[in-house]
N, C-alpha and C positions, 0 to 999 in steps of 0.2 A: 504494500500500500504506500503510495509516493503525496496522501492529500496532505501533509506538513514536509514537504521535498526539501531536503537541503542538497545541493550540489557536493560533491567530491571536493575537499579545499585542495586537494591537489589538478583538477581538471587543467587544462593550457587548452590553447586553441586548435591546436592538431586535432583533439577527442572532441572537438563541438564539430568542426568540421567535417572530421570523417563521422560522425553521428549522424550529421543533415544527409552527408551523401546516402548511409546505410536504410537513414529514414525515406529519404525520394525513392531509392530501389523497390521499397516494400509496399508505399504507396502506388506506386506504378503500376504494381503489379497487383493489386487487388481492384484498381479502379479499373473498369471496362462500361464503353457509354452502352446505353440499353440496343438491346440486340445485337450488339453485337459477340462474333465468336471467341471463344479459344482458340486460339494461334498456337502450333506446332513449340514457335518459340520463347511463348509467355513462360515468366517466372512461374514456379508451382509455388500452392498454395497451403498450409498444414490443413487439415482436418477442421471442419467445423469453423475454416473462414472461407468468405462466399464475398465474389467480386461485388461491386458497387459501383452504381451508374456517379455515383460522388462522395465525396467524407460528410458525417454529421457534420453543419454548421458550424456546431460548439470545439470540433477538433480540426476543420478544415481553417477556419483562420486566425487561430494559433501559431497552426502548421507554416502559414503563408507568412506569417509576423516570424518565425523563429527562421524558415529559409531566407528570408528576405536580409534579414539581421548577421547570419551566418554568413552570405552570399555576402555582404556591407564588410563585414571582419578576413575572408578571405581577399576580398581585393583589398583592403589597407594593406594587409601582410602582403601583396603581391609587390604593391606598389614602393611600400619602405626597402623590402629586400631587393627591387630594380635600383631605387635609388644609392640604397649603398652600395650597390653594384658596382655602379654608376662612379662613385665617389674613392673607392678602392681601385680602379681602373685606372683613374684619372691622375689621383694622388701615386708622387713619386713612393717608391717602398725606401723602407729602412736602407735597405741593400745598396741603394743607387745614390743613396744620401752619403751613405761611405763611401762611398765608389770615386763621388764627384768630390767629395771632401781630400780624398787622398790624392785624388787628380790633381787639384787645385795645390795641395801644400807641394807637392810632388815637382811642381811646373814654377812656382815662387823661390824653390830652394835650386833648381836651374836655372832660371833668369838670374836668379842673385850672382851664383857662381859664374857666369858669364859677366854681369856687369862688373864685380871685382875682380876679375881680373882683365879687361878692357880700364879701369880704373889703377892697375896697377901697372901698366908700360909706363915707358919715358917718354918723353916731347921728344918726337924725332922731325916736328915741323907740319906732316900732317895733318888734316883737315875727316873728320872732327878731332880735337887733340882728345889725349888723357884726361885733360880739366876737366872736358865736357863730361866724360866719362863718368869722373868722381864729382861733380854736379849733378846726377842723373842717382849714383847712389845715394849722398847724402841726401834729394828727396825722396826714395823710395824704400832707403833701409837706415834712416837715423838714430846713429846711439842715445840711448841704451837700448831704445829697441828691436832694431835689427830686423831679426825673421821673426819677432814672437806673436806680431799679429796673426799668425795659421795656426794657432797655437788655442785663441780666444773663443768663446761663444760664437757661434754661426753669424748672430744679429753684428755684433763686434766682429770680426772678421770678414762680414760683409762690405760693413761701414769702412772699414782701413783698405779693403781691395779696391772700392770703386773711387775713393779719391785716388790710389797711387794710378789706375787705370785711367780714371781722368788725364794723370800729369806726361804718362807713357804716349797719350794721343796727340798731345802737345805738339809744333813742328821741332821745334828746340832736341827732344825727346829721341823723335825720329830718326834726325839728322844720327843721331849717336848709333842708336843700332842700327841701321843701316850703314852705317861709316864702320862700323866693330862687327859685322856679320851677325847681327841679333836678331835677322827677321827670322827666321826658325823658331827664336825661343818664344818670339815677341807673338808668333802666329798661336802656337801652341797655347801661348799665358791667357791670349786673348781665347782659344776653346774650352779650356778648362775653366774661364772667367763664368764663361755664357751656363756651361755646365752645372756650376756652383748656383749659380742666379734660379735655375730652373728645378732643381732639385730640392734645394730650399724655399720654393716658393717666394724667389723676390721680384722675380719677373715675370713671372706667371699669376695667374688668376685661376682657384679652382671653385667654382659655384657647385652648389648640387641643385638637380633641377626645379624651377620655381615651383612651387606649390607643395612638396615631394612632402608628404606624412611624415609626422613624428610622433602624435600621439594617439596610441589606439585605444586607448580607457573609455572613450564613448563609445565606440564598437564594440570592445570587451563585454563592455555593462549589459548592452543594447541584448546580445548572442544572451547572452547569461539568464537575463530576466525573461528573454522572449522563450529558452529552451526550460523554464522552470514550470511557464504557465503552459505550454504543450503538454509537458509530462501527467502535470496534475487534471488537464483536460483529458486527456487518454482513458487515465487513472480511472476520470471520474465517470467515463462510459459506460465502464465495466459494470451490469446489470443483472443479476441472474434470472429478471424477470423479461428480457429481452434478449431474445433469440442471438447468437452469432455476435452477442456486445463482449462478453468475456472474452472468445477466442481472435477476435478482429484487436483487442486492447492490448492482450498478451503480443498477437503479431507484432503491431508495433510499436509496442515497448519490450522487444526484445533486444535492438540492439542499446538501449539504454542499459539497461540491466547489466548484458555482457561488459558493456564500457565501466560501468560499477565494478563488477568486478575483478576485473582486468587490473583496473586502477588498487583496489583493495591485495590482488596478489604483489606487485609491487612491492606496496610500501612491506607487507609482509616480508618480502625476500630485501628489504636494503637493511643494512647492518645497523646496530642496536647502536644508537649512543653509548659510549663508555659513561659511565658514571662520575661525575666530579668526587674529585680525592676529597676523604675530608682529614683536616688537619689534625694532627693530633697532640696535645700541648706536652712537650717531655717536663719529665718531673724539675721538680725545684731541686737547684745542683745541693741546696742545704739538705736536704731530706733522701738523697744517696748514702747508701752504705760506704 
């Protein structure tokens, strides 16, 4: 008897779901419009239930408010797991965040080593000289801090790359590595630059799609309350004084039942909580032998 129903505190939405699907199968199959036949491949029926040209009233729109509800709760769920889809797709992974990070420090610790030592010749007259050279380090690697900007928070290390990347695009800049053979390093600093930018999300923009669900609690509620008053409608069919109300009631609240159960073998098999210790006070060191 379900006329005081309380749901399974354990129930999720997988068991309201495949419950409506179990519930449409059943009804399907007992509803036949008048006159018409048995079909070779209609669902069988148990004993003592008899198709019907339609549901009682009182249990047909119930049935339509808990489909309806259930069908409202499956598409949220469709739509939230598209959008995180969606959003995991799109969003760089951990992996490529290291990836570009190590690229990056990797490509600043070989630019450096080429500019110091383009900064470390003698003035042999040339054109860009030395000076230029160590003009170009002192703004890109000045004591004390050197290389330790790769070193810093992403935010921070972003902020120290894009100004020295600013000063490198410079013509001043130019002149040097291309005067000292730097376009290699200068090419590369600039793809690991773009890398860093897009991995960490400074150059990019990741939206998730406009409108995309986040909260299912009115759907949840909706499924919940609508499959409470189906059952207790079912329930309350069940007649001994009318023909065919018990065994059409039990059909379909069988797959409820089995879902009860189902859920009740479960929690039976998941393992006991251990019991909190209780403490136990040791004696007073006074009152030791």
């Amino acid at each position: 008897m379900f006329s005081t129903i309380v749901l399974p505190p354990d129930l999720v939405a997988d068991d309201v779901i495949g419950l409506r699907d179990q519930m449409s199968a059943r009804i399907a199959a007992v509803l036949r419009p008048k006159g018409g036949k048995r079909k070779e491949g209609d669902a069988p029926l148990p004993k003592g239930v008899d198709p019907v040209a339609a549901l009682p009233p009182h249990i047909d729109r119930p049935w339509k408010r808990f489909d309806a509800a259930a069908t409202e709760l499956q598409g949220f769920r469709g739509l939230r797991a598209s959008a995180q889809a969606d959003q995991r797709h799109a969003a760089p992974s951990e992996g490529e965040r290291s990836a570009a990070n190590t690229d990056s420090d990797d490509r600043w610790r070989a630019f450096e080593q080429w500019n110091a030592g383009a900064a470390g010749l003698s003035d042999d007259g040339e054109t860009p000289s030395p000076a230029e050279a160590r003009w170009l380090y002192a703004q890109l690697f000045p004591a004390p801090e050197g290389l330790r900007f790769i070193t810093r928070r992403p935010r921070i290390q972003w902020a120290a790359m894009v100004q020295r990347m600013k000063t490198l695009e410079e013509e001043r800049a130019q002149a040097v590595i291309e005067g000292f053979g730097g376009t290699r390093h200068y090419q590369q600093l600039v793809a690991a630059h773009a890398r860093f930018g897009e991995a960490y999300g400074f150059t990019n923009v990741v939206l998730a799609k406009e409108g995309a669900p986040t909260d299912g609690r009115p759907q949840w509620s909706a499924a919940r309350d609508a499959l409470r008053s189906l059952i207790q409608k079912i329930e309350s069919h069940a007649d001994p004084d009318i023909p065919g109300s018990e065994a059409l009631a039990a059909f379909l609240l069988a797959p409820y039942v089995e879902m009860v159960d189902d859920l009740g073998r479960a929690r039976r098999k998941a393992p006991a909580k251990k019991p909190e210790g209780v403490s136990v006070p040791l004696p007073d060191a006074g009152g030791m032998p």
